[in-house]
C-alpha positions as CSV (number, residue, x, y, z in Angstrom):
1,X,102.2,116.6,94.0
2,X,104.2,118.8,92.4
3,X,104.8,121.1,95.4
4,X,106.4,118.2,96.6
5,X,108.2,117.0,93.9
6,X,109.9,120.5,92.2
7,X,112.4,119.4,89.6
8,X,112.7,115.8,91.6
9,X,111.8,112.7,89.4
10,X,109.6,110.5,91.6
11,X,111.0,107.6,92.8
12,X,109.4,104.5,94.4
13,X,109.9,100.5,95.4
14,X,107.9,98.0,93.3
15,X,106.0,97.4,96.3
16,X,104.4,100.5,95.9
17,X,103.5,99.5,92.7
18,X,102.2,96.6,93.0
19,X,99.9,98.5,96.0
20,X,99.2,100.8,93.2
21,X,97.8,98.0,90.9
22,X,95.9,96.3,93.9
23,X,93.6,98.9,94.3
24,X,90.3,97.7,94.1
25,X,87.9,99.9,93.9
26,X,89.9,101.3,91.1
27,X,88.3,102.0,87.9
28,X,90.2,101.4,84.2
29,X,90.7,105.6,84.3
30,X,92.1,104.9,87.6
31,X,94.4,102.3,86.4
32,X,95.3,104.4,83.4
33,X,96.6,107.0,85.2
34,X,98.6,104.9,87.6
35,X,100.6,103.2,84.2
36,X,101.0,107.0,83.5
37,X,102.3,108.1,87.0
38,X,104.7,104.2,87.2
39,X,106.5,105.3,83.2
40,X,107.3,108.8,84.6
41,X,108.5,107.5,88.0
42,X,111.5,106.0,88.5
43,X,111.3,102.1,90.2
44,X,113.7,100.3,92.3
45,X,113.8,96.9,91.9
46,X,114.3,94.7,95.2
47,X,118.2,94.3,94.7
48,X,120.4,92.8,97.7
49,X,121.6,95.8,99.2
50,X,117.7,97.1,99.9
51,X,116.7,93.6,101.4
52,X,119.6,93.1,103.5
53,X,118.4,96.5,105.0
54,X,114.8,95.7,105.2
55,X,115.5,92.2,107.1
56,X,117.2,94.9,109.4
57,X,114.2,97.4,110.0
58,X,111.9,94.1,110.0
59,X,113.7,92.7,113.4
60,X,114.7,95.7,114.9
61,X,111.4,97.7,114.5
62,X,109.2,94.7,114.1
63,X,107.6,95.6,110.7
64,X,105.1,94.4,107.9
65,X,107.5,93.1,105.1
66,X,105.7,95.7,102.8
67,X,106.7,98.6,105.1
68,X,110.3,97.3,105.2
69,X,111.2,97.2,102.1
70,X,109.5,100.6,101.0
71,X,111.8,102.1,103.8
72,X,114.8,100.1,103.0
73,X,114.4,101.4,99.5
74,X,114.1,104.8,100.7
75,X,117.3,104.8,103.4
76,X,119.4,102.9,100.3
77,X,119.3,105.5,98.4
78,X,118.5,108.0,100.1
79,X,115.2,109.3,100.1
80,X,112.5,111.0,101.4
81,X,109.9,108.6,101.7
82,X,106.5,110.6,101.4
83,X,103.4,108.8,102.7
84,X,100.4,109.9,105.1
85,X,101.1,106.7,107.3
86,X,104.1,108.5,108.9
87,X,103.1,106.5,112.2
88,X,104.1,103.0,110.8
89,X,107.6,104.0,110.1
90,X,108.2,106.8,113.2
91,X,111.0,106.4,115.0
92,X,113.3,104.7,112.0
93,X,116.5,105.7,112.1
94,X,118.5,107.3,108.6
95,X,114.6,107.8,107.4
96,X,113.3,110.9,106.0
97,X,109.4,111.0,106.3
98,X,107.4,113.5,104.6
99,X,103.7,113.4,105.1
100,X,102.1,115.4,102.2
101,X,98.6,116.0,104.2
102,X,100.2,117.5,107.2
103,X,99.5,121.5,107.5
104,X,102.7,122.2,109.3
């Protein structure tokens, strides 16, 4: 992670951290470390421009409402939105995927 981050604050939707907190084969160290990761992290909140955009991606690329509003978040303010599920959101224009797992 820090490859990928360098001097960069992390930056995420509170979708992703309410994912974060669904986990459930999560044990309390797991959960621990996740409140850790969320207070150094800096969270967008669901604010109008970001779900005007992700009722946008949702009819034009047909997408889950979770996957919408991560990449709204993402194109808003312009960021790289880094996830191994690059296939979900391929093909989205203004969005810049990272997959952290891929060797290339």
């Amino acid at each position: 992670m820090d490859d990928i981050a360098g001097n960069s604050r992390i930056c995420f939707s509170v979708i992703t951290e309410i994912e974060l907190f669904s986990w459930k084969t999560a044990a309390q160290f797991d959960f621990d470390l996740v409140n850790m990761f969320v207070d150094m992290s800096l969270l967008f909140e669901l604010k109008k421009d970001i779900r005007k955009k992700a009722s946008e991606l949702r009819r034009q690329y047909d997408l889950e409402l979770s996957d919408a509003i991560v990449a709204a978040t993402a194109i808003v303010h312009g960021l790289t939105l880094i996830t191994d599920n690059t296939r979900d959101f391929a093909g989205i224009e203004n969005l810049s995927l990272l997959n952290p797992f891929d060797p290339q």
